[in-house]
C-alpha positions in Angstrom: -7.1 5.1 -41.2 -8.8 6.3 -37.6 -7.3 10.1 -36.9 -5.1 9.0 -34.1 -3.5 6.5 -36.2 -2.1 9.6 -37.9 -0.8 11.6 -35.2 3.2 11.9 -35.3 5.1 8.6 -34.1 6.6 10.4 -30.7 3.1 11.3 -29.7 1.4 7.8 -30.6 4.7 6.4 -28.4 3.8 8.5 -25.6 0.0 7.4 -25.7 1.5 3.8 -25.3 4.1 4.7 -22.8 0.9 5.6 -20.6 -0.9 2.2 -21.5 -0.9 -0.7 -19.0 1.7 -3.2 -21.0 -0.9 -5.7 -21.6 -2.9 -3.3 -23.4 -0.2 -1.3 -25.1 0.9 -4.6 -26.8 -2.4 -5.3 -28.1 -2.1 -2.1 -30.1 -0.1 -3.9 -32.3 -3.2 -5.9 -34.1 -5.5 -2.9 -35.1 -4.0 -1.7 -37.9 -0.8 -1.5 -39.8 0.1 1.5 -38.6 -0.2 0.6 -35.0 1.6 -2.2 -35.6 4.7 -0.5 -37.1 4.3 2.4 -33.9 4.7 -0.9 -31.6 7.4 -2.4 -33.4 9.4 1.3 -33.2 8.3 1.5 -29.7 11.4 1.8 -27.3 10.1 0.9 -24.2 10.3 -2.8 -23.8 8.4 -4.7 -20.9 8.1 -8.5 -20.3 6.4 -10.0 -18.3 6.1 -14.1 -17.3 2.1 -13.7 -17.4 1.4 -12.4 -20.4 2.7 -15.8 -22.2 1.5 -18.5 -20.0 0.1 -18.9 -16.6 2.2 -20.8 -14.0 -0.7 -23.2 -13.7 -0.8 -24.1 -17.3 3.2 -24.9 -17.4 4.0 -28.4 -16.7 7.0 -30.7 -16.9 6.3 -31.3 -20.4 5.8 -28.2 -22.2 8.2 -25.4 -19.7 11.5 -25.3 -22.4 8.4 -23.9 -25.0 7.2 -21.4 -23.5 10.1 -20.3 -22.1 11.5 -20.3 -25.6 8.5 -18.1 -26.8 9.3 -15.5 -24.1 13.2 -15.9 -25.4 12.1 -15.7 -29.2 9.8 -12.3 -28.7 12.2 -10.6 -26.8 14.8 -10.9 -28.9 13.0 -10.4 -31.9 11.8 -7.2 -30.3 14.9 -6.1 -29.2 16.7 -6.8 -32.6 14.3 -4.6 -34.2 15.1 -1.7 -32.6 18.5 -2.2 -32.9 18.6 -2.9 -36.4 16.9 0.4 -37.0 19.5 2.2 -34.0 16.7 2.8 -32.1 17.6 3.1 -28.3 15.5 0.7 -25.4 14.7 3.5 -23.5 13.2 1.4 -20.7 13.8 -2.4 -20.1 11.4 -4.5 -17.9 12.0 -7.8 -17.2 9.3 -9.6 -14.6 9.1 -13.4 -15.1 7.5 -15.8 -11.9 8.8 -18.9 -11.1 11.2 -19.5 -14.0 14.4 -21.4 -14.1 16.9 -18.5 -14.8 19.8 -20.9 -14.9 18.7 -21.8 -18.6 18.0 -18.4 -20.1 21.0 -16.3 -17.7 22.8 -15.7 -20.8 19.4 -14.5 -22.7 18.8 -12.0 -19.6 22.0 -11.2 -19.7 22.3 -10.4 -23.6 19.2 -8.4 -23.3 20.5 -6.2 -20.6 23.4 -5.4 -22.4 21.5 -4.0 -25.3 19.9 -2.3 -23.4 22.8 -0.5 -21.6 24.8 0.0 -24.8 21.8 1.5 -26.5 21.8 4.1 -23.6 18.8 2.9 -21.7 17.8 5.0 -18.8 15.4 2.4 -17.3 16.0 -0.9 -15.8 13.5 -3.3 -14.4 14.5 -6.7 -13.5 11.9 -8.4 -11.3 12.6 -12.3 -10.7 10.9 -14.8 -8.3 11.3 -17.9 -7.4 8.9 -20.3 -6.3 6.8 -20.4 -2.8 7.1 -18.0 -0.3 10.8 -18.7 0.8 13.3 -17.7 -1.5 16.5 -17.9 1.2 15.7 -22.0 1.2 17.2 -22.4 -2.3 20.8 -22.2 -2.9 22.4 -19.3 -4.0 23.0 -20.9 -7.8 19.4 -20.7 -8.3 19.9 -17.0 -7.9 20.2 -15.1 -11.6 23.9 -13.5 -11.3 23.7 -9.7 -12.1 26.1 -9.2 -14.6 28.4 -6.1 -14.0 27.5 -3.9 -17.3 24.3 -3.0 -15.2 26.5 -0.7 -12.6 28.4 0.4 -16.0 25.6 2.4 -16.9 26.0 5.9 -17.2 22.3 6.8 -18.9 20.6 4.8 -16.4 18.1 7.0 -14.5 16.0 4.4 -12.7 17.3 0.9 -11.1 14.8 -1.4 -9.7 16.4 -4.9 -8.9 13.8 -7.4 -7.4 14.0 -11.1 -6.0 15.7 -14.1 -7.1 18.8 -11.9 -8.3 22.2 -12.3 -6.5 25.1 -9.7 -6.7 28.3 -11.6 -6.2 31.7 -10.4 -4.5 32.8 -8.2 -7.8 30.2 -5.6 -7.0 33.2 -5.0 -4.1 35.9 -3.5 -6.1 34.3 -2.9 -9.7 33.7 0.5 -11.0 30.4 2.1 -10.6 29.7 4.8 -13.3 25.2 5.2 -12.1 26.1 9.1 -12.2 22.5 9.7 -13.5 20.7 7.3 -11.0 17.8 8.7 -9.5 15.5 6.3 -8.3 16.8 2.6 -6.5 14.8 0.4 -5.3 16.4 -3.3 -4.0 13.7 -5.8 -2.4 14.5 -9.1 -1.6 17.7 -9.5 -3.4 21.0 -11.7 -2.3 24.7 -10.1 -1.6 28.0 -12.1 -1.5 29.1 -9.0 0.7 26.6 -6.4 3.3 29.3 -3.7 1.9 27.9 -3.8 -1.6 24.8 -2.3 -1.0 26.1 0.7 1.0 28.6 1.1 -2.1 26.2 0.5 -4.7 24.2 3.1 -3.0 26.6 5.8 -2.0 28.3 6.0 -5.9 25.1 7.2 -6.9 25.1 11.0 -6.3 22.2 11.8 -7.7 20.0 9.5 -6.1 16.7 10.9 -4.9 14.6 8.1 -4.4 15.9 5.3 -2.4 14.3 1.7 -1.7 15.4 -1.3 0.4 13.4 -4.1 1.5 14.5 -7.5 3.3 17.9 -8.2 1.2 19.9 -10.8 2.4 23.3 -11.6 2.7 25.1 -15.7 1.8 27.5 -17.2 4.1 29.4 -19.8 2.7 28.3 -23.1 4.0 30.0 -24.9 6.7 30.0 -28.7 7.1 27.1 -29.1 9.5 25.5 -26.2 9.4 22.0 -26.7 7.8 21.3 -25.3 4.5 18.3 -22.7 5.9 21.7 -20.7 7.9 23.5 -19.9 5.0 21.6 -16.6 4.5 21.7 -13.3 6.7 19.9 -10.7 6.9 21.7 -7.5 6.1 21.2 -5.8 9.3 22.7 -2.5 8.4 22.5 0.7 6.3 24.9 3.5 6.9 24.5 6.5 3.7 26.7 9.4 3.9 26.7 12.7 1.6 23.1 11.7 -0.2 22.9 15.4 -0.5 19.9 14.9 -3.4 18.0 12.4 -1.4 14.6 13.3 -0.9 12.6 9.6 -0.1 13.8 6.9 1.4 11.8 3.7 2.2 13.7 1.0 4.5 12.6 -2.4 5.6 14.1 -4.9 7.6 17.5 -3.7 8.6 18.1 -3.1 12.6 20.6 -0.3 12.4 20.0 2.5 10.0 22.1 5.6 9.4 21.1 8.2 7.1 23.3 11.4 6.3 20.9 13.5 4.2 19.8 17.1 4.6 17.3 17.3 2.0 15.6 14.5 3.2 11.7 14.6 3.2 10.4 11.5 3.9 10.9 8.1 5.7 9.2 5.2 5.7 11.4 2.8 8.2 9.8 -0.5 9.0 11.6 -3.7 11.0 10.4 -7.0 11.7 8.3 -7.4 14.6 10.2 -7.3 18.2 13.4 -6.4 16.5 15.7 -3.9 18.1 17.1 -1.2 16.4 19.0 2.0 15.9 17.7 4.9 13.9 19.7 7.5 13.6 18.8 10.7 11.2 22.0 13.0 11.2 21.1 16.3 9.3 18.0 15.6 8.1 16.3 18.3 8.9 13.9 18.9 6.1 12.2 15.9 7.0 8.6 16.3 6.7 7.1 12.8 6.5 7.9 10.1 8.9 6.0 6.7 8.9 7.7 3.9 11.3 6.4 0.3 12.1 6.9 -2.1 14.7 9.1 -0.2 17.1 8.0 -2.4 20.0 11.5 -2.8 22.1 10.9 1.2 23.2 8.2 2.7 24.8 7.2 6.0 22.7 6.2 8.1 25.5 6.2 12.1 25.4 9.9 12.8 26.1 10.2 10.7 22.5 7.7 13.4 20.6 8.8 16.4 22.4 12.7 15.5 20.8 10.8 13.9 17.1 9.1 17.8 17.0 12.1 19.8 18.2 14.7 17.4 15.9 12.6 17.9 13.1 10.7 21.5 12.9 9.2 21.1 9.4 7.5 17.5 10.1 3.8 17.4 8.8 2.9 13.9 8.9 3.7 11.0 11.4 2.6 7.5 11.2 3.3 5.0 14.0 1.9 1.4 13.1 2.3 -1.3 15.5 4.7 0.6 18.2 4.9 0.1 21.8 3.4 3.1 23.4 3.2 4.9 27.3 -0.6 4.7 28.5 -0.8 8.4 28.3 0.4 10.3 25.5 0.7 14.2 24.9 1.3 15.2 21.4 2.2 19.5 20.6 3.2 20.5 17.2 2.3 23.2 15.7 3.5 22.1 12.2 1.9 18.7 12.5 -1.0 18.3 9.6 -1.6 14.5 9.5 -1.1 12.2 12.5 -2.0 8.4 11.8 -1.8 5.8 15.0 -2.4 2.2 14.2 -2.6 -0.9 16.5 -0.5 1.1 19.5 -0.1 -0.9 22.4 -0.8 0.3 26.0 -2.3 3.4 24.7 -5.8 4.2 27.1 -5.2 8.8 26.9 -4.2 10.4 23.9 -4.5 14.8 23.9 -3.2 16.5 21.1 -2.5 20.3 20.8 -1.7 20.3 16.9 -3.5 23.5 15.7 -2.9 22.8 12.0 -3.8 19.2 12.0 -5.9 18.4 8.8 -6.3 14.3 9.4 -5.9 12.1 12.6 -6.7 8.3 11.8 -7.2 5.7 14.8 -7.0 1.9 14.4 -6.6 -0.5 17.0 -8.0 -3.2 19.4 -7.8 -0.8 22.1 -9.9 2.3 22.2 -8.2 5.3 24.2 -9.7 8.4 24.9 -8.5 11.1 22.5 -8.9 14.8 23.0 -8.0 17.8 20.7 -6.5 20.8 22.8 -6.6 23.1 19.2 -7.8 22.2 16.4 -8.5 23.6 12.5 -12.1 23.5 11.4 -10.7 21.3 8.3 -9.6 18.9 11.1 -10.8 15.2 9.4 -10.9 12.1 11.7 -11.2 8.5 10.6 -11.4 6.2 12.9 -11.0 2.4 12.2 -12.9 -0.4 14.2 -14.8 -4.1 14.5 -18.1 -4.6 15.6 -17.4 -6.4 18.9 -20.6 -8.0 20.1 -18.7 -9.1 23.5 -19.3 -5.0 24.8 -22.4 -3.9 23.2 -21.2 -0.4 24.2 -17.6 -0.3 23.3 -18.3 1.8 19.8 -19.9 4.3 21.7 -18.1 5.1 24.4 -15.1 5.1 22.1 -17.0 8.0 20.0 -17.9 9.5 23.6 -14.2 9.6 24.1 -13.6 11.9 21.7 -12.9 15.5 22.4 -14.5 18.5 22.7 -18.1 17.0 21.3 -17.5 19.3 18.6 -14.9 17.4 16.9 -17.8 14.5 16.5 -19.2 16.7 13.4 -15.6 15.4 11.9 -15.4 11.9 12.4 -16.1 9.4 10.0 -16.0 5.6 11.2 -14.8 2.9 9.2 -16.3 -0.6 10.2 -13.4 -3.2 8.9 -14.9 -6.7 10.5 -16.7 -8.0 13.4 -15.9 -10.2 16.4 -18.7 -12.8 16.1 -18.9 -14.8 19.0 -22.4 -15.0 19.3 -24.1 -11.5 18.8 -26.3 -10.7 21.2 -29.9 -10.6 19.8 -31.4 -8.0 22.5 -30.7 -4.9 21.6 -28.3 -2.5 23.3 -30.5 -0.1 26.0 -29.9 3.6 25.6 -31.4 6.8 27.3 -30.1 9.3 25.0 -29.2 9.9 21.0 -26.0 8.7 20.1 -23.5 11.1 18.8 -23.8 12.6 15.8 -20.8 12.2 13.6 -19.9 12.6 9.9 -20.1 9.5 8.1 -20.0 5.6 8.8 -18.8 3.4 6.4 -19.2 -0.9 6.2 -16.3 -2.2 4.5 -18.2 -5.8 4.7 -21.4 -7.3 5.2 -22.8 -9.5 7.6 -22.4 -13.3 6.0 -25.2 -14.8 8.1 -28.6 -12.8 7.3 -29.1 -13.6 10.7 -26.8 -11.3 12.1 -28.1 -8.0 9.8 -30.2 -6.9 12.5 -27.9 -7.3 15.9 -24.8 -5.6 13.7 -26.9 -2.5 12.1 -28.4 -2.2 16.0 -25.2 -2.1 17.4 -24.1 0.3 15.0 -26.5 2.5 15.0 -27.1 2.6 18.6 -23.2 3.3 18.8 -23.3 6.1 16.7 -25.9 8.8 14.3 -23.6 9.7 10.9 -25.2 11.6 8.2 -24.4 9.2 5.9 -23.8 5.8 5.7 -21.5 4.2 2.5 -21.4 0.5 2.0 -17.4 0.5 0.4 -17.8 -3.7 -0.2 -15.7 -5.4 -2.6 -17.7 -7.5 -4.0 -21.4 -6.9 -4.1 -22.1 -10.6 -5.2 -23.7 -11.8 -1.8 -24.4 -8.1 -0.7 -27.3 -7.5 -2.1 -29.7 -9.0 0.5 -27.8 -7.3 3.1 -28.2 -3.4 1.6 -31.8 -4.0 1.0 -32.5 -5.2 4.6 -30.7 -1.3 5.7 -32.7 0.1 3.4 -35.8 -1.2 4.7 -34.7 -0.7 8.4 -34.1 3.2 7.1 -37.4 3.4 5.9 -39.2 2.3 8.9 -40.5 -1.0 7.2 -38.6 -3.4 8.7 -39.2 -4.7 12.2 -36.5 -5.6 14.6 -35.9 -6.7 18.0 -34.8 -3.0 18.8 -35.5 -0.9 22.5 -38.2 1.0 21.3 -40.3 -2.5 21.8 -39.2 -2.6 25.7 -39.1 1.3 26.9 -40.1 4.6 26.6 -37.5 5.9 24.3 -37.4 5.5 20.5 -34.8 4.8 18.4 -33.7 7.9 16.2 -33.6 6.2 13.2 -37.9 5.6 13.4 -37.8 9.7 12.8 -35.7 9.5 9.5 -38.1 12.0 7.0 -36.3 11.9 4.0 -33.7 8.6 3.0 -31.8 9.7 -0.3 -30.0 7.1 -1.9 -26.9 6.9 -4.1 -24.5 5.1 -6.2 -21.0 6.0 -7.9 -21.8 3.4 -10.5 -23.1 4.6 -14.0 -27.0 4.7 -13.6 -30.0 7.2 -14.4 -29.9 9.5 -11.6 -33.5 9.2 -11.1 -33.5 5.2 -10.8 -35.3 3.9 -8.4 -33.8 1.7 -5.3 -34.8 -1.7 -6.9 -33.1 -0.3 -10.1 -29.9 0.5 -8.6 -30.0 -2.8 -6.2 -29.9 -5.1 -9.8 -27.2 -2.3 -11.7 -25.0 -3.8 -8.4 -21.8 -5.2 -10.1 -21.7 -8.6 -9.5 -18.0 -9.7 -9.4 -15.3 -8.5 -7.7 -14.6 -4.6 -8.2 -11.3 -3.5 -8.2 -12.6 0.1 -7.9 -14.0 1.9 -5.3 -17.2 1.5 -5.7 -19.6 2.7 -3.2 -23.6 3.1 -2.1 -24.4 5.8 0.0 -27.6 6.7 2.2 -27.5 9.7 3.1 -29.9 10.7 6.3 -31.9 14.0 7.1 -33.8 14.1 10.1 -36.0 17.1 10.5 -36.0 17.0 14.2 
C-alpha cells in the first residue's frame, strides 16, 4: 500500500475534494483502498461528458447511455445512504439531454441530497443550440420545491434549461444558511419569484443573475418565439450580508446593501437602464458594460467618487463616453477603459493608481496628473497597417514621458488590408516602454517583416513575450524575430533609404527565454523544437529580452 493510501479517510476525502472530478473519479481504480475512499466520498458530481460525448449519442443508442448516467448515480447515491453518510455537495451538469425522461431521477436525487443535509447544490442543464427561449416551457426540468426547503444548503447554483413554476410564489422558503446564488439562464412562471427567492435568504453574500427569463402564457396568434420575457427587473432590500453581486441583463436594478463591495452590472447592448445603489457605500469594485444610452462625462465620475468614497477599482467596457474626460480619485487603484466611444482626451489625477488598462479602436491621448511609481499600464491594440503611425503616436500620447518606463503593450490582431511593404520613415528612437507582447503571429510569412517593422518602429520595449496559444505554426515566425534581433536578417527597413539607423541594428546582447521546462543553458534551436506543439491551455510564453549598450 503507497503511504498516502494510508492517511486517515477525512484527509484522503479532502485531497479528492481538491481534484478536478474527472480525475478524482479515476482514483477509484488504483487500489482497493482508493476505491473504498471514493465509494465513502460525499461529494457527488455528474457530469453529461464524462459518459458519452454528444457526438457519439445517436437515435439508436440515447435511452443507454442515459440509463448508465441513471444507474451510477443512483448506485452512488445509495451507497452513501446505506452507510448514513450525508451528500455533502450535489452536482448535476448534463448537455443536451431529454430531462422529461429522467425528471423523476433528478428529482429523487435532489431529495437525497436535501434530506441528507447537503449544503451544496449544483444543477446545471442545457438544452440544445444556442437558443433555449425557442423550446416550450415543458422541455424545461421543473424544480421541485424540496430545493427552497433546505435549511443546510450553503451554496445554490441553478443553471439553464430549469423552470421554476408559479408555487415558488407562496411556498415557504427555509435557505436560512444560503450564501452563495447564482441563477443564469433559468425560466420563471412569475418576475416576483426571483426577488423572493432572493430576499428570504439573509445570509446571502454572494449573489448571481444572468439573462433569466420570464413565460407568458401563449395567446392564439402570437408566435411561439414571444412567449418568453426577459425579466427586466431586480429590486433587493435589507441584503445586509451582501458583499458581491454580479447582474446581467436586467434594465432596472435596485440594490439595498451597505456592505456591498463589488458590482459587476452588465445589460444588453443599447438597452436603457436604471441603476440605482441605495446605501452601498462600502462599494469598492465597480465593473459596468454597455451603458451606451448615457454619455459618461465628468459630472458622472465626480458623483461615482463622492457616492462611493472607498471605490478602488472601475471598469467601463463598451460605454458611451464625452470626448474629453477628467478622472480625480484619490482612492482609485485600478481603472480599466475598454472599447469607449467618442473618447479622443483622457487626464487622470489618481495618486494611488496601481493599474490603468486601455483597449479600444480609438486611441485618445491620456495623461497622468499624479501618479505612484508602482503605476502599471497595459495597453491593448491591432496592428493597423492603414496608419503606419497610429501605434506610435498613441504611445506619444501618453503622459508625462516618464510613465512610458510603465507601459506594456499587448498586440491582440492586425488589420490586414494590404500591409504596406516600405517601411514606416522615422527621425528619432521610438519610445522606450516596458514590455510588448504578440498574442498571435503573422499567418502569411510574408507579412513577418512589415508587422515586426511596424512594431518596432512604433515602439522600443525591453522585452518582447510571444504569449501565442498554440505554437504549432509559430515556429517559423519566432525564429524570423530572432534573426531580425540578431542583425542577420535583412529587411526592407529605412536604414536602406536614409541616414538614420534603426535601433534595433545596435542590440549587443539578445537573451532569450522560455517558461517551459528546459535546461537553462539550451541553446535557441533547442528551445525552438522543446515548443509545445498543440494547443496550450497555459500561459506559456518566450521572452527576448533586449539590452542596448548605447
Amino acid at each position: 500500500m503507497d503511504q498516502i493510501s494510508g492517511l486517515p479517510e477525512a484527509i484522503l476525502h479532502d485531497i479528492l475534494a481538491r481534484l478536478p472530478d474527472r480525475d478524482s473519479a479515476r482514483t477509484s481504480v488504483l487500489s482497493k483502498a482508493w476505491k473504498e475512499t471514493w465509494s465513502t466520498f460525499p461529494i457527488l458530481s455528474i457530469c453529461s461528458d464524462q459518459h458519452f460525448k454528444r457526438e457519439d449519442v445517436t437515435v439508436d443508442n440515447y435511452h443507454s447511455k442515459i440509463d448508465k448516467v441513471i444507474d451510477y448515480v443512483g448506485r452512488r447515491s445509495l451507497r452513501l445512504r446505506d452507510l448514513g453518510l450525508a451528500i455533502k455537495e450535489f452536482k448535476l451538469i448534463m448537455d443536451y439531454v431529454d430531462y422529461m425522461c429522467m425528471a423523476h431521477h433528478v428529482d429523487l436525487w435532489m431529495k437525497m441530497a436535501i434530506e441528507s443535509g447537503g449544503e451544496v447544490l449544483h444543477l446545471q442543464l442545457r438544452l440544445p443550440g444556442r437558443y433555449a427561449w425557442r423550446y416550450s416551457p415543458d422541455r424545461f426540468y421543473e424544480l421541485p420545491l424540496c430545493v427552497i426547503e433546505s435549511k443546510s444548503l450553503t451554496k445554490l447554483v441553478l443553471m439553464g434549461g430549469i423552470r421554476v413554476d408559479q408555487a415558488f410564489l407562496t411556498h415557504s422558503i427555509k435557505l436560512y444558511s444560503v450564501r452563495i446564488i447564482k441563477l443564469c439562464n433559468l425560466l420563471f412562471a412569475h418576475e416576483r419569484i426571483i426577488q423572493r427567492l432572493i430576499s428570504r435568504c439573509p445570509l446571502i453574500e454572494d449573489l448571481t443573475v444572468i439573462d433569466c427569463a420570464v413565460f407568458n402564457p401563449l395567446t392564439r396568434g402570437i408566435p411561439r418565439g414571444f412567449a418568453f420575457s426577459p425579466v427586466e427587473s431586480l429590486f433587493l432590500h435589507g441584503l445586509h450580508k451582501l458583499k458581491k453581486a454580479y447582474i446581467q441583463g436586467m434594465r432596472e436594478v435596485y440594490i439595498d446593501a451597505p456592505n456591498l463591495e463589488s458590482l459587476h452590472y452588465n445589460l444588453h447592448p443599447d438597452a436603457s437602464f436604471k441603476l440605482n445603489l441605495y446605501n452601498c457605500t462600502n462599494l469598492r469594485l465597480l465593473c459596468l458594460w454597455n451603458l451606451r444610452s448615457i454619455d459618461i462625462g465628468d459630472k458622472w465620475f465626480l458623483k461615482l467618487f463622492s457616492k462611493f468614497p472607498f471605490l478602488e477599482s472601475l471598469e467601463l467596457d463598451n460605454c458611451s463616453m464625452s470626448q474629453r474626460i477628467n478622472i480625480s480619485s484619490a482612492q482609485l487603484k485600478v481603472l480599466k477603459l475598454s472599447y469607449c466611444s467618442n473618447l479622443e482626451d483622457l487626464n487622470i489625477d489618481a495618486q494611488n493608481l496601481l493599474s490603468f488598462a486601455y483597449e479600444g479602436n480609438n486611441q485618445p491621448g491620456i495623461s497622468f496628473q499624479k501618479s505612484s511609481n508602482q503605476l502599471e499600464v497595459n495597453c491593448f491594440s491591432d496592428v493597423d497597417f492603414r496608419d503606419l503611425y497610429s501605434l506610435r503616436k498613441f504611445v506619444q500620447n501618453i503622459k508625462p514621458q516618464k510613465i512610458w518606463a510603465s507601459v506594456s503593450l499587448f498586440i491582440r490582431s492586425s488589420v490586414l488590408i494590404k500591409p504596406e511593404q516600405s517601411a514606416l520613415q522615422v527621425s528619432s528612437i521610438p519610445p522606450t516602454i516596458k514590455s510588448l507582447e504578440l498574442q498571435f503571429p503573422p499567418k502569411n510569412e510574408a507579412h513577418y517583416f512589415p508587422f515586426m517593422n511596424y512594431l518596432l518602429s512604433s515602439c522600443c520595449p525591453n522585452s518582447i513575450s510571444l504569449n501565442f496559444r498554440s505554437y504549432l505554426h509559430s515556429k517559423e515566425f519566432i525564429e524570423f524575430l530572432y534573426e531580425i534581433l540578431m542583425g542577420r536578417k535583412e529587411g526592407k527597413c529605412h536604414c536602406n533609404s536614409s541616414n538614420t539607423k534603426c535601433w534595433w541594428h545596435a542590440l549587443k546582447i539578445v537573451k532569450v527565454i522560455c517558461t517551459f521546462k528546459i535546461d537553462e543553458n539550451a541553446d535557441f534551436k533547442t528551445m525552438l523544437d522543446a515548443l509545445p506543439t498543440c494547443h496550450a491551455d497555459e500561459n506559456i510564453g518566450f521572452i527576448l529580452e533586449l539590452y542596448s549598450t548605447d
